[in-house]
N, C-alpha and C positions, 0 to 999 in steps of 0.2 A: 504494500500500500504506500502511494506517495499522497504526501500533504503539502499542500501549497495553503501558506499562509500570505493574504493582503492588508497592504500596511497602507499607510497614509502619512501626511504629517503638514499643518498647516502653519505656513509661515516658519520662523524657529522653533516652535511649536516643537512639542514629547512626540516621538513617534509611538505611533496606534495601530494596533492589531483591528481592521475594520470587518474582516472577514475569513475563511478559509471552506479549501473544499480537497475531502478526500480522495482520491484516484485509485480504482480498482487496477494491479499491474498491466492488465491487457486493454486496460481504457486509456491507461496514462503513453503505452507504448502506439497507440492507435493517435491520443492527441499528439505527440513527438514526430511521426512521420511527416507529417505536415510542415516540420520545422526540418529535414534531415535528421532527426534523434536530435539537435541540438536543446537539451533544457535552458541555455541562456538566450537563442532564438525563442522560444514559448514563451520565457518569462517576459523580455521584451517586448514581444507582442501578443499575443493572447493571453498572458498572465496580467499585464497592465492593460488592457479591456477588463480584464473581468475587475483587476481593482476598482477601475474607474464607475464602474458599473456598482461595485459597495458603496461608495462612496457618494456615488449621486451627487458630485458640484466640482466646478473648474477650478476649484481658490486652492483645493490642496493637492500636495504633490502625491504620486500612491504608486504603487509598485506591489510587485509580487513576488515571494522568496520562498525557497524551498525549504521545509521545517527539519532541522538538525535532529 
């Protein structure tokens, strides 16, 4: 199982845990194809969609990271 956790952080502002979604092995390697297996291609773009998408507003910064 992979966890992608979305973060946020407005202004200087604490960074914020805004969301997360867990990944069955065979969904996460099925979202990866799409990027060449790259996970920092995903997180770039489709993982900071889906932040933006937690967060619902332009004012903060948001990203997505893979949960250690």
């Amino acid at each position: 199982m992979k966890r992608i956790v979305f973060k946020a952080q407005l202004g200087d502002g604490p960074v914020q845990e805004v969301g997360g979604y867990e990944f069955l092995p065979d969904e996460w390697e099925k979202e990866l194809h799409a990027f060449d297996g790259s996970e920092e291609a995903w997180l770039q773009n489709r993982g900071a969609d889906w932040a933006y998408e937690a967060v619902h507003t332009d004012c903060l910064r948001y990203w997505a990271e893979v949960e250690a």
